[in-house]
Each structure stands twice: as structure tokens, then as C-alpha cells.
N, C-alpha and C positions, 0 to 999 in steps of 0.2 A: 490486497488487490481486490478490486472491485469490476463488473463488469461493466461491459459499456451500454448504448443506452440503444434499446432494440423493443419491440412492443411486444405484451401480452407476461401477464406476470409467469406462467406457466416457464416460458421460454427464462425467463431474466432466472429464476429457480436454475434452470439446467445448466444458463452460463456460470452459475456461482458456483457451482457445484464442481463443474472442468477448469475452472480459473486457476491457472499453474500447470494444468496437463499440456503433454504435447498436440497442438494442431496447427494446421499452415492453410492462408488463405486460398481462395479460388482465384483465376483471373476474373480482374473487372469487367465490364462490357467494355465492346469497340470503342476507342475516343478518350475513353477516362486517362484522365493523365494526373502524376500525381505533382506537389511541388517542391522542388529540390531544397536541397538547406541553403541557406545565403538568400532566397529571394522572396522569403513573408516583410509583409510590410503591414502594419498596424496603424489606422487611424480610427475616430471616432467619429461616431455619426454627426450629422450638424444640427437635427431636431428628429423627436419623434415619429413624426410624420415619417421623413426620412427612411428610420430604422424599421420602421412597420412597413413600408414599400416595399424595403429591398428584402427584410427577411421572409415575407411572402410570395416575394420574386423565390428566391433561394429554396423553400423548404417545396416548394409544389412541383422541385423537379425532383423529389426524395418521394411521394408522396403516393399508395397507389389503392387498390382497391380495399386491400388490408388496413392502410392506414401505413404510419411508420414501422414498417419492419420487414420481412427479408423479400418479402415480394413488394416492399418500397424500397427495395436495397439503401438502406440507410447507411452512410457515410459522409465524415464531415467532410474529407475535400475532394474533388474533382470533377464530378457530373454539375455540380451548382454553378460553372463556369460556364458549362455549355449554355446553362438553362437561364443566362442572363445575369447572373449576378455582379455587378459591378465590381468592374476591378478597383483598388484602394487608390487613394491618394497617397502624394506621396507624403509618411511618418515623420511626424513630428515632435514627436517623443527624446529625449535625452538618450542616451547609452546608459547604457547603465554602469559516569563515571562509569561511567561502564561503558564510558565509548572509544573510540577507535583513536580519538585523541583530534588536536585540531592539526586538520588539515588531511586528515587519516594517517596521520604517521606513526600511532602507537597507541596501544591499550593502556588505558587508565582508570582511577577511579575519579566518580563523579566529586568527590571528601574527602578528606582524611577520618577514618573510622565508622564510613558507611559508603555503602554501594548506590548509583543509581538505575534507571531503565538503561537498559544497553542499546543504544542510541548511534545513528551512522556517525553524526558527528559530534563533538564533545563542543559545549557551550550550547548546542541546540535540540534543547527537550522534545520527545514525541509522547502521544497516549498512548498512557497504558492501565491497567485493571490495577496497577498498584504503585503508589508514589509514598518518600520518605526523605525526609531533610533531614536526619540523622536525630529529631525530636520526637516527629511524630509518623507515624503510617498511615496511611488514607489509601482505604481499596473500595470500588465499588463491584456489588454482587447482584446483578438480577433487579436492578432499580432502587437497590438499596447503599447505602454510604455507612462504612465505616469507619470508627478512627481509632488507633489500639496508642498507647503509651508503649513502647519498649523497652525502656529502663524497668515500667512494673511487672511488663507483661500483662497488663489490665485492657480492658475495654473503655475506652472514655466518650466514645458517643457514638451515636447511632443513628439515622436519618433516613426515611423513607422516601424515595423522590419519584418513582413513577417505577409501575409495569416496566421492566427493563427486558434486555436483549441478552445473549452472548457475548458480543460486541461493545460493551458499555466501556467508558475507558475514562482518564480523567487528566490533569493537569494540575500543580502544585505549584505557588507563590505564594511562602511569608505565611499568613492568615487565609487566602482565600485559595479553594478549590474551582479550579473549574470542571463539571462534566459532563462529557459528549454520549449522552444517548442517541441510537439511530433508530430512527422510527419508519415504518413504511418502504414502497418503493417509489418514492413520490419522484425520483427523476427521471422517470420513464414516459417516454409518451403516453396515453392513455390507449387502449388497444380498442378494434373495433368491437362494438356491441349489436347485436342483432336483434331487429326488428321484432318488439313486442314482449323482449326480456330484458333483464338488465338496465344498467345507468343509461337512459337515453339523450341525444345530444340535446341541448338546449333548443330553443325554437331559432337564435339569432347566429347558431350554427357555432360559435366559441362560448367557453365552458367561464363565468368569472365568477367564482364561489368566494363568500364573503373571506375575511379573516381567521376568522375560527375554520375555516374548510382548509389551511394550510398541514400539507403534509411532510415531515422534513424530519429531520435532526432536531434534538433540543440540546441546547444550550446551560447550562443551571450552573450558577455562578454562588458557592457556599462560604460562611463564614465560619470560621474555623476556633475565633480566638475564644468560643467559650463553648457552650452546647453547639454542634453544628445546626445552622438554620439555613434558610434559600434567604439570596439577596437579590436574584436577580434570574430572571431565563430569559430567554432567545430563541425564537422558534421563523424558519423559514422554510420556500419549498423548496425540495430536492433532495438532493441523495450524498450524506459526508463521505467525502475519497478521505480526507487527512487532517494532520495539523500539526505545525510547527513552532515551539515556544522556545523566544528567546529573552532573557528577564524576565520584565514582567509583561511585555509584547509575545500575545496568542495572533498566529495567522491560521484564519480555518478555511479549506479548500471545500467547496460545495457543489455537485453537476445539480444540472437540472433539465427539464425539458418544456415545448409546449404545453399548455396545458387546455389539450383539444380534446375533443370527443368524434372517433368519426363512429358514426351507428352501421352495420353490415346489413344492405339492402338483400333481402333473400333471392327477389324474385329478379335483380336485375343484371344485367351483362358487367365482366371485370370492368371494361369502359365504362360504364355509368357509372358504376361504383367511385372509380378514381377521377372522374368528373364531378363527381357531387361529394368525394372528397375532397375537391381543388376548390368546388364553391363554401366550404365549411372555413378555408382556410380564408379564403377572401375577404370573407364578414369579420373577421377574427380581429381583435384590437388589443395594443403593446402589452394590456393586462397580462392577457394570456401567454404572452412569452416572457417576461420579466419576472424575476423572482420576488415574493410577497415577503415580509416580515411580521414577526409582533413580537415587540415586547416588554416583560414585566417586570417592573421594578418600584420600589418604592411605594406601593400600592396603587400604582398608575398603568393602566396600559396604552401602548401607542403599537399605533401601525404605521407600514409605508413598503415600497418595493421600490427597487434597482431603478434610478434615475437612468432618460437615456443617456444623459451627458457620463455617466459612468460605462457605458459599454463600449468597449473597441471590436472591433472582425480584422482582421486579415486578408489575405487576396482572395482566398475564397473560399466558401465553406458552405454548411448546408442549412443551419438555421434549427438544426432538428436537435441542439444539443450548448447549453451556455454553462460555463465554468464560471463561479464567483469565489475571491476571494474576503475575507472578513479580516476584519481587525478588531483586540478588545486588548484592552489595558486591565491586568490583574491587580494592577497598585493601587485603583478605585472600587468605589462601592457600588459602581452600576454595570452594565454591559454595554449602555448605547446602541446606536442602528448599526453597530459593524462597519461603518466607511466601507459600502462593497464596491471592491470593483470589478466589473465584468468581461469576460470575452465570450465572443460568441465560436466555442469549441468544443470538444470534448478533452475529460483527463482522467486517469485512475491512476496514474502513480507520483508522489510526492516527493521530493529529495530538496535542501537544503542546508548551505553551509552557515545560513547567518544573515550574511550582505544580500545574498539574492535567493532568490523561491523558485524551482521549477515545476510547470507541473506538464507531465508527460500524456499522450494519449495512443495504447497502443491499440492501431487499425485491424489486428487480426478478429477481434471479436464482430467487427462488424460485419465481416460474411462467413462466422463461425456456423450460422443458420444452413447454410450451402455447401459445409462439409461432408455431408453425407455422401459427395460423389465419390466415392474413394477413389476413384481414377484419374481424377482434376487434376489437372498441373498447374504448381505452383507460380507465379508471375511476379518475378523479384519487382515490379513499380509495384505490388499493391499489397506488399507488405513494409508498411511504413510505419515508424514510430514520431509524431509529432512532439514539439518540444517549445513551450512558453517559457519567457523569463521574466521572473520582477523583481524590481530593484525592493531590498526591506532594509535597507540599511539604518532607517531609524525608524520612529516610533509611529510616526504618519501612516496613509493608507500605501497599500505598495503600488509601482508605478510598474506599466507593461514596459518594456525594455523592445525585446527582440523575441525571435521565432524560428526555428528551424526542421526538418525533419532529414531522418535517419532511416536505411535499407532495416529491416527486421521488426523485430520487436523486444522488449525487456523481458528479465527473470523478475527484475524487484526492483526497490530504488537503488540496490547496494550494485548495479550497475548504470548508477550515473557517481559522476564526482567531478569535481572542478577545483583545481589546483590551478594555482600560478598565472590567474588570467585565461586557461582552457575548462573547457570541458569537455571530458571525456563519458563516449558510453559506448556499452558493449549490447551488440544483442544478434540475434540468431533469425535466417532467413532460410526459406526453401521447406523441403516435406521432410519430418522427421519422424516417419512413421511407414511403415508397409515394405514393399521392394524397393521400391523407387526412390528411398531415404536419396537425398542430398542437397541435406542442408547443411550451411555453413556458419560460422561466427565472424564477427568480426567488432574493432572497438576504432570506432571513432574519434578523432579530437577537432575539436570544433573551438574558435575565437567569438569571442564579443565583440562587434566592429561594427558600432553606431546602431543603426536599430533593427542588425541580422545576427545570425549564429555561422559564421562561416568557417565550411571544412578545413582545415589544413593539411591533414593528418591520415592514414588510417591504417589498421591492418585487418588484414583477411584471408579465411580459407582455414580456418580457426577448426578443428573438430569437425570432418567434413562427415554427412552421414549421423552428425549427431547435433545435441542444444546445448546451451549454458542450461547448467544447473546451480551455479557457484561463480558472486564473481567479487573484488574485493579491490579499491588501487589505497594502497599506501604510499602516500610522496609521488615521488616519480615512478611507480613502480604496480603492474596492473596484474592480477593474478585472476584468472579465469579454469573452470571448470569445465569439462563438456564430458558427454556422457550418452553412451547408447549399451554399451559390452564393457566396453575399459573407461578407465577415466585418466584423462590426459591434462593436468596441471599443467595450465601455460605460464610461465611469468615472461610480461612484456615490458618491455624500457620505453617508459615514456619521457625520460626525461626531454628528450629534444622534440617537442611536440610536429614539428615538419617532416619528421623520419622516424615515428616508432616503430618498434620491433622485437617480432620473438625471442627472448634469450635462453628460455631453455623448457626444456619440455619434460613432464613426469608423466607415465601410464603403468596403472595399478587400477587393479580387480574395485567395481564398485567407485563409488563417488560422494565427494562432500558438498551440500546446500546449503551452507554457513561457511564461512570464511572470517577468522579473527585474529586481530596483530597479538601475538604473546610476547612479546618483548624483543630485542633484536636478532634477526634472523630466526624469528620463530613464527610459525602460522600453525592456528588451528582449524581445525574442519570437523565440522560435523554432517554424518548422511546417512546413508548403506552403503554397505556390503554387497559385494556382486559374486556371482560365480563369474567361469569363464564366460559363461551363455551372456550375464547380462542379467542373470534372476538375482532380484537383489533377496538378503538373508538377514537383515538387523542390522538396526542400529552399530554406526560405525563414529568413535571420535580418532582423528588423526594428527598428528604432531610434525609439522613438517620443518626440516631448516632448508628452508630459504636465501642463506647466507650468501650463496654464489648462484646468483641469481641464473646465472648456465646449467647448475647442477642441483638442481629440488629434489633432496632425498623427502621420504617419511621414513623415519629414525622410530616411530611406535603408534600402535594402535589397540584400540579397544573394542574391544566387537560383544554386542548382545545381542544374541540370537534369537530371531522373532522379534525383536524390540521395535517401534515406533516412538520419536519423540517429537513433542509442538515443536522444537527447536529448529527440526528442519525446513520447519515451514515458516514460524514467524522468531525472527530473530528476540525479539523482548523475554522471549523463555529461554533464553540463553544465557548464564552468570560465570564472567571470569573475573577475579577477585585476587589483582596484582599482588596486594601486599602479601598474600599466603600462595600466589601460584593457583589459584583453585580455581576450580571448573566442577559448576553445579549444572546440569540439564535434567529434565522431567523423563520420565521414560516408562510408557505401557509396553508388556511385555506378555505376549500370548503362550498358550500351550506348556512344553517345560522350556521354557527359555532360560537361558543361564547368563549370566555377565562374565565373560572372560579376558584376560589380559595375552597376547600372546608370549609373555615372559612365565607365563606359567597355565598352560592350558589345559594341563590336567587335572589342574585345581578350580574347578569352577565352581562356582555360589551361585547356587539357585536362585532365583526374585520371583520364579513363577511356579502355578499348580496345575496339572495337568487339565486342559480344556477354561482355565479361566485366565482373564487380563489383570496383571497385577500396576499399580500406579505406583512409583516412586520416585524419588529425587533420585540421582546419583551424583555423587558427592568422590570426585578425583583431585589429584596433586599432580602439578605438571613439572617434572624433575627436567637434569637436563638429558639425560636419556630414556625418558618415557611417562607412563602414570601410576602413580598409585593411587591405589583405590583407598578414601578418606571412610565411608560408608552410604549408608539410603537413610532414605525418609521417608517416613509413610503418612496418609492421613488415612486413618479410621473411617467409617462412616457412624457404625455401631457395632457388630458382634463379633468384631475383630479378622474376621473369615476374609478369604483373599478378593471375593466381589464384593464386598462392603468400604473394599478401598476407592475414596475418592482421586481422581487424576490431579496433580499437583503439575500446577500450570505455571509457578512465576516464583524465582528463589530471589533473595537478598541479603545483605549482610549488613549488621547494624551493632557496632562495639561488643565483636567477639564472637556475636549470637548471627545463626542462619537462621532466619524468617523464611520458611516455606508457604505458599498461600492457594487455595485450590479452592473448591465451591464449599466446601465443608468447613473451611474456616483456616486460621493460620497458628501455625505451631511455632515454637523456637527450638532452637537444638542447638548447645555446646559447640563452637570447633572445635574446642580443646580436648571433648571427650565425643562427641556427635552423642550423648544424651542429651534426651527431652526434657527441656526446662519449662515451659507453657504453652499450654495448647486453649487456644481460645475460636468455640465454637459459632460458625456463623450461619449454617446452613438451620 
């Protein structure tokens, strides 16, 4: 998850930072009103002119002495209405292995005799740090690309492609790689600058910096089938939320913003300030709001940005924030312009089955800035999660469908899903924090009906006083988490989308932030440990049966004390591995932290040394009465001592052999005996 788009890099640092924490909007000012599900309507602009009109109509009632951000109260929809924004025509638009399985209805492997990324849905690839076709392995490290053989356990090539991130991530088709560096924060508006330091604004008052001035994502399109080499990059501006691969069709989601400059008059009153910001906007031309591209292929470079005729808006919105999406074909030797196509919104979370692409925009972070009141009361209109749809059913650029928005806000994608012609989404509204907690949950189902998202459905009142932390639907069948002291396991009956409903409820100490189908009537969960209080104590995996969906026992648990693992956070470091029952997750473990099973708790195995964090896989077997523990994995760094362990981020399984991979390089290890068979150094 990514944050949303607010100005001054300083601030955008602090949202990344809380991104997943608990917090609950302010109310908006007087008038703001937000727009219910069923009544967005998408059309496009009719020329340029046009869309340079009205988005400077729109963004100059966001706009203020600051520039974009919280004393512009930036938000995409409601005040832009007041402040003249034309409302829409009416849409003319059509209607539109390691994963959960298609449709969510079971865990599986991506092969037969290799694992892939654990993926929401099965048949539709996401990035990640490490891909494998059951030939070859391809991770990317720090800007660097590797490709190991694991039949030799050898290294077979090695590729430097740029200064990389954290965040580097990749995709895999056949021969070609694709991979997604994120560079900058280039989809943020640009913040103000004061008088006689810093970037100052242009004389003609909007900022249009050549090609090479693009700040964005890159793109890098590798071939594989002999030395790895670059065939291709893609560079645009803005900020990558996502991506979704299905064959050899990549859809990349990209925010963006104006690309203005307002300069901070020292000497002058907040009025003039936000007057002589409104006239920076005025001068401003489509350049500055449309996203730029360039790219390089074939020894050729080309440039171009987002035609108007490719942007659509909705009823109404603010101008201060454009979503595009991209298309590229893996099955060819170039990347192309991406076919983008635009809406003028915001998004940070991405979920799709396939046929259609969502992309989600949740409203809380845009007056995360005015949290500070701690005494604010929450104002169920202005916690809204908006919700785009596009049709991706073939290989063409994808078509905007429909539009809807939802009371609250999301945990992840793993609370959107679309079954059966609905979709369904869960998410959590109200204050979940302080005295005054009372917030609620609730999970929506919502129809596709010509070119809206309309409610049918809902249920509420979900975990009152507390958030999702965990939410998961299989088939007809929705499993939710929430969490403050206890943790209350809902499973709800969706099968009759006009009447779903609770059917039964679990509360136990502590809470899982992963949810995953183990085969019938079985769910796992991974999270912490709670006391009674609510303090959580380590790493927790839980085994639950599910079977009578009235009665959700947990049948066994695993608890590491002290423990921390990625898994609770980003599902991809999550590995469960059908054909053996296995369950591999990453786990830092502070202090003397031990790994204990509660079928034997006096027998506990140390992982940790007193006052230092130890890294390991943990490697279990999911029986039908609980786990055993298979063994760990470590990576070394050098002098073997417990801080010299690198954190092992991403496990896989590739004919027999667990592939462990962390920044220090990827190891193999036996299942059959969890010895170290090759360890191949990357760091």
C-alpha cells in the first residue's frame, strides 16, 4: 500500500511510514458531500481545450496558500462540485500457485513440482523480488538482476540495471523479464518553495521540464534466453501503486499528479498566497497535468504523454491526482507507449480476478494531515473508499467500466473480491483508537449494472470498537478479522448476495493479518499473539477448521515469542506448499525469543540470543490436528554470529529443494532432510 497524494516530501515520508496503522478521518468542512455507490458516471473529455478548462476549474478549489496539501485540503471528491466542476454526461462506456485458487476457493500450487508468488488469485501474476518457472529463478536485488539454474544450483547471469530500491520487484514470461523499479516521488504534487531558495516556479507559472526531467517508475523489459541483457525500458511520471500479469498481458497501475510549482511568498497575507496560487494554475497548460513517457528500445528513443482523448473523470473530482493504466505484451521484443489509459482520480490498492482490474482509492489519508486533533470526531460521509473498474478481458488497452464508493476504508486488496458477477468488500469506519473507539466493520456486495457498481448487499456492525486486520472470501464465503483485545473471526455467508450474513463467530487472545485456504475446511492465519490487555507477544500461525461455518474452532497454534514476520504484512513472504502441507514464513525474533508449539511448551527451541534479532525461515507441516515443526533456515552474512544473519524475505519450492532468498543471496535446502545443499552469494 502506498500513500495518497498530499504535498511536501517530508509529509508523503510520514504517511508511508503509518500506511497500515490505525487512524480515522476528521469531518470535512460544511457542504462537502461525498458520492454514493451506484451514481459515478464516466465519460471523456471532447478536446483538450475542454479538459484543461475544467481541470483548472476543479483543482483551484483544492488549492491554497500551501499549494496542494492539508491547508489545500486535498481530496478527490466533494468540494470540486461546489467549486463548479461540471457534472458528467451521460456514460457511454459498455458494461463491462501459491494462490488461493481461481475464484478463491482453494489453495494450490502455481506447477506441478514448483511453487509460485502467493498471489490473491490463481491464473493472475503479481511483482515480486523473486520469480521461477520451475527452470529458471530470476530475483532482483538493489538494481541488480539475477538468474540462478536450480537443477545446478549455479549462478547463470547477472545484470546490473540501475541504482535500485527496497521495492524492486519483477515479472516473468517464457524468455522475457519484466522489472518494476520505483524511483522518486514523482506523483505528488510539487510542495511550495520559498522566495529566494530552492526550485523556483517557472516565469509562465507551470513547471514543463523536457523528457529527460520525467520522474516515475522504470520499466526494464530483459531477455533471458541467453546472457541476460535490457531490450527495452519505459519511463513515465508518477508514482507505481501495482501490477497485474495475466499470460503474457502486464497491466501497470501508475498515480500521478500536477506538475506545478507554487513558490511560498514570505512577505505576503494566506490570501494572496492562494490567489497567486490560483493564477499559477490558470497559466498552466494540459502538459502539466498529463503524464509524459519515454521510451527505449531498439536503440531508438521516443517520447509522448496521455492523449486527452484517453482520459475519462467522473461526476466529480479534484484534478489534483490522475490514475493511468498501462498495457505491455511480454510475448514481444519491445515495450511500446503502454496504450494508457487515464482517469482523473486517485488509487493505492489494486486487486484483480483476470476479466476486470480494480483500482481502489482509500480517502482516509487525505486528511491524515488533521489527525492531530485527537478529539475530532469521526464523520461516517468522509470515510469513503472509492472504487474504479476495467474491463481486461483481452489483450487490448483496458476499458473503464464503472465506479462506485464504499462507507470506510480497506486493510489490503485481500479485502476486495468478485465472485459470481459481485463484488464484494470489507472495510472498517469510525475512531479506532483512544476512549471514544467506535469503529465498525462491515463487507459490502456490490453488482455490475451498465456503467455503476451497485449495492445489493451488506453487512455491519462487524468488531465494534475495533479494525480489520485480516480478511479473506473463499466461494461464497467471507472471513474477516478484527481486532483491538480479542480477536473475533467472523465467517459470513455470501452466497445469496441480497441477504449476506454472519454465521458464526470465533474470539481468541491476539489476531491473524494473513488469512489462507489449506484445503477443505481449513484456514490459516498468521499475526500475533495478544495478552488479555491486547499487548500483542510474537508471532502467531493458527490452524483453524472452518468446516461448519457456525462453529470456527482453532484446532492449533504456533506462537514465537518476540517474533516479527514480513508475512504479516505482505502476503508474498508467505509459502504454503499443497503437495507436502508446508508452511514456510520468514521470522525476526528479538531478545530470548523461543518458537513454541502449544502441544509441547516446555520444550521450546531457542532461535534467538539474548539482546540480538535472529533471521530465519520457519519451515512447518500442517497435520490434521496441528504443526509440526519441519526446521529453520538461515542466511549467514559472514562470521556466522546471530547479527550477521541476513532477514530471509521470500521462500519457494522448486523439485524437492526450498529456495530461501534474502539480500545476502539464496540458499537451497533438502525437504527431505532441511540440509543445505547450495548457497549462492549475492549481496
Amino acid at each position: 500500500m502506498t500513500p495518497a497524494r498530499v504535498t511536501g516530501l517530508a509529509l508523503v515520508a510520514s504517511l508511508a511510514l503509518v500506511t497500515g496503522c490505525t487512524a480515522e478521518p476528521v469531518p470535512a468542512p460544511p457542504g462537502d458531500r461525498k458520492v454514493p455507490a451506484g451514481s459515478f458516471r464516466l465519460v471523456a473529455f471532447d478536446s483538450c481545450a475542454e479538459a484543461l478548462q475544467q481541470l483548472k476549474t476543479a483543482v483551484k478549489a483544492y488549492v491554497g496558500p500551501w499549494g496542494f496539501g492539508p491547508n489545500g485540503d486535498v481530496r478527490t471528491f466533494g468540494r470540486a462540485e461546489q467549486a463548479g466542476a461540471p457534472a458528467a454526461k451521460q456514460a457511454d462506456a459498455a458494461p463491462g500457485a501459491n494462490a488461493a485458487g481461481a475464484g478463491d476457493t482453494a489453495a494450490g500450487a502455481a506447477a506441478p513440482g514448483y511453487s509460485g508468488t502467493n498471489t490473491h488469485e490463481a491464473g493472475v501474476d503479481e511483482p515480486d523480488l523473486v520469480k521461477t518457472d520451475g527452470k529458471r529463478i530470476v530475483t532482483v536485488n538493489h538494481g541488480k538482476l539475477y538468474v540462478i539454474d536450480p537443477a545446478t544450483r549455479r549462478l547463470t547471469g547477472e545484470l546490473k540495471l540501475a541504482p535500485g530500491g527496497f521495492e524492486d520487484s519483477l515479472l516473468l514470461q517464457g524468455d522475457r523479464a519484466l522489472v518494476l523499479l520505483r524511483e522518486g516521488w514523482a506523483g505528488v504534487a510539487k510542495p511550495a518553495v520559498p522566495e529566494g531558495g530552492g526550485r523556483a516556479a517557472p516565469a509562465d507559472g507551470g513547471s514543463s521540464p523536457m523528457p529527460g526531467d520525467i520522474v516515475g517508475p522504470r520499466l526494464i523489459m530483459v531477455d533471458l534466453s541467453g546472457a541476460p541483457k535490457v531490450i527495452g525500458e519505459y519511463r513515465i511520471d508518477g508514482d507505481l501503486v501495482d501490477a497485474r500479469q495475466v499470460g503474457a498481458t502486464v497491466r501497470v497501475v501508475v498515480r500521478s499528479a500536477p506538475r506545478l510549482t507554487f513558490p511560498y511568498r514570505e512577505r505576503a497575507t494566506d490570501g494572496q498566497r492562494a490567489a497567486a496560487n490560483r493564477e499559477i494554475i490558470d497559466k498552466a497548460s494540459a502538459d502539466d497535468w498529463l503524464p509524459r513517457y519515454e521510451v527505449n528500445s531498439g536503440g531508438r528513443t521516443s517520447t509522448g504523454r496521455v492523449g486527452c482523448d484517453r482520459v475519462s473523470r467522473p461526476a466529480s473530482y479534484s484534478g489534483t491526482s490522475l490514475v493511468t493504466v498501462l498495457s505491455f505484451d511480454l510475448g514481444v521484443a519491445t515495450l511500446g507507449a503502454g496504450d494508457p489509459v487515464t482517469v482523473i482520480a486517485d488509487g493505492d490498492t489494486v486487486y484483480s480476478n483476470g476479466p476486470r482490474l480494480y483500482v481502489a482509492n482509500d480517502q482516509r489519508w487525505r486528511v491524515l494531515p488533521m489527525l492531530t486533533a485527537r478529539n475530532a470526531v469521526a464523520d461516517p460521509k468522509d470515510q469513503t473508499t472509492e472504487i474504479y473498474q476495467f474491463d481486461t478481458s483481452g489483450t487490448a488497452a483496458p476499458r473503464y467500466v464503472a465506479a462506485a464508493s464504499v462507507p470506510g476504508w480497506l486493510i489490503n486488496q485481500y479485502a476486495i473480491s468478485e465472485w459470481g458477477g459481485h463484488l464484494r468488500v470489507a472495510t472498517t469506519s469510525g475512531r479506532t483508537w483512544g476512549d471514544k473507539a467506535d469503529s465498525t466493520s462491515s463487507v459490502y456486495v456490490l453488482r455490475a449494472d451498465g456503467t455503476t457498481l451497485t449495492q445489493v448487499g451488506k453487512v455491519t456492525g462487524l468488531g465494534k470498537g475495533e479494525r480489520i486486520h485480516a480478511v479473506r472470501f473463499v466461494g461464497g464465503t467471507g472471513y474477516v478479522v478484527t481486532f483491538r483485545q480479542t480477536d473475533p473471526l467472523y465467517t459470513v455467508d455470501l452466497r445469496d448476495p441480497t441477504a449476506p450474513k454472519v454465521s458464526g463467530e470465533l474470539k481468541i487472545n491476539g489476531y491473524s493479518a494473513y488469512l489462507h485456504p489449506a484445503g477443505e475446511g481449513r484456514l490459516l492465519g498468521v499475526g500475533q499473539e495478544a495478552s488479555d490487555q491486547g499487548r500483542v507477544q510474537g508471532t502467531q500461525l493458527s490452524l483453524f477448521d472452518v468446516s461448519d461455518p457456525a462453529k470456527p474452532t482453532r484446532i492449533a497454534q504456533y506462537h514465537v515469542k518476540q517474533g516479527h514476520s514480513e508475512a504479516e504484512f505482505d502476503p508474498h513472504a508467505f509459502l504454503y506448499w499443497p503437495a507436502e502441507r508446508l508452511v514456510v514464513v520468514p521470522l525476526t525474533v528479538y531478545g530470548t525469543g523461543a518458537v513454541s508449539s502449544p502441544r509441547a511448551v516446555n520444550d521450546q527451541t531457542a532461535v534467538g540470543s539474548p539482546g540480538l534479532p535472529s533471521n530465519v525461515a520457519l519451515a512447518l507441516r500442517v497435520g490434521d490436528g496441528g504443526f509440526t515443526e519441519v526446521g529453520t533456515v538461515d542466511h549467514t552474512l559472514g562470521t556466522g554470529h546471530p547479527e550477521e544473519l541476513a532477514p530471509i524475505r521470500r521462500s519457494l519450492v522448486v523439485d524437492g529443494v526450498l529456495w530461501t532468498v534474502s539480500d545476502a543471496g539464496l540458499k537451497a535446502t533438502s525437504l527431505a532432510t532441511m540440509k543445505t545443499i547450495g548457497w549462492l552469494r549475492t549481496a
